[in-house]
N, C-alpha and C positions, 0 to 999 in steps of 0.2 A: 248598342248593337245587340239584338237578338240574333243568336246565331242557331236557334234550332226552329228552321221555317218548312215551310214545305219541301223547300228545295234545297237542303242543307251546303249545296256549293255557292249559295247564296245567300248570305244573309240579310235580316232585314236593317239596315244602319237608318237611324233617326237620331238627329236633335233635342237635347231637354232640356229646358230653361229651368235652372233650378235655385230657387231663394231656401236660403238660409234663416232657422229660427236660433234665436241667439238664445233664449230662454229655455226651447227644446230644445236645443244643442241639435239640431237636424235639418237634414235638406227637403225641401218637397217641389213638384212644379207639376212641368206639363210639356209634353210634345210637340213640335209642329204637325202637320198634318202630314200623317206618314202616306195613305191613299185615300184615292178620290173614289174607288168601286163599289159599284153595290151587292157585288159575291161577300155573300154571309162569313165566310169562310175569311176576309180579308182585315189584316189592321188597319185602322182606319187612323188612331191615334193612341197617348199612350199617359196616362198618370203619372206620377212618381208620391206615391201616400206617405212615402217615409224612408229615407236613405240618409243612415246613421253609422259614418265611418267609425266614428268612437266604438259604437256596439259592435260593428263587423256586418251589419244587420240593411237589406233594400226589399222593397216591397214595391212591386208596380202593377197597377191595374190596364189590362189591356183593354180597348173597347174596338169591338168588331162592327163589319156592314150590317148584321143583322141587330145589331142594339145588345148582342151579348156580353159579360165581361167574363175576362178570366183574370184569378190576382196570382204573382208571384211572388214567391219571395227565395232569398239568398243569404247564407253566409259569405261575408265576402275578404279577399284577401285585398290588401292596400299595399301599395308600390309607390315610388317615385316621389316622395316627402307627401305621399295624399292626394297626388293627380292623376293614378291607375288606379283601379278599382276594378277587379271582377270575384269571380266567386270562388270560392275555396275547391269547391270541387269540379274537375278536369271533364266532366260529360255535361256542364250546364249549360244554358242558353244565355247565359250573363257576362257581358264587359263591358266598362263604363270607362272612358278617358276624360276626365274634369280638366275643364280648360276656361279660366277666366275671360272674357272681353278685354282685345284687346284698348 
């Protein structure tokens, strides 16, 4: 969930399929299709290049209607044996709930 969108009483919540590298000890994936718009201005989908509970450390590249990207990245605080995940600091635009298949 992005929570600093245009409409901050809204946030933007997407789905991340994310695989596991055992060798890089890290996660990475990819979004569902967050929208279908073709406002420049709109998430379309979303990366995940690097989300590394170990380091505290997530990195996601955002890709927009107009072919833009923008990357973020976070310090992140970890909860609930490793299944909460958001960002250390209380003004970000980051939380992430890890939830296996059941």
């Amino acid at each position: 969930m992005l929570t600093k969108t245009a409409d901050a009483t809204h946030p933007t919540e997407f789905s991340l399929v994310l695989s596991y590298s055992q060798a890089g000890d890290r996660y990475w994936g990819y979004s569902n299709l967050v929208a279908t718009s073709t406002d420049p201005k709109t998430l379309i989908w979303v990366e995940a290049v690097d989300v590394s509970p170990q380091q505290g450390s997530a990195m996601l590249r955002l890709h927009f209607g107009d072919g833009s990207q923008q990357v973020l990245q976070w310090y992140l605080y970890i909860g609930k044996k490793g299944k909460f995940i958001k960002s250390r600091e209380p003004s970000s635009q980051l939380i992430l709930e890890m939830r296996r298949p059941a």
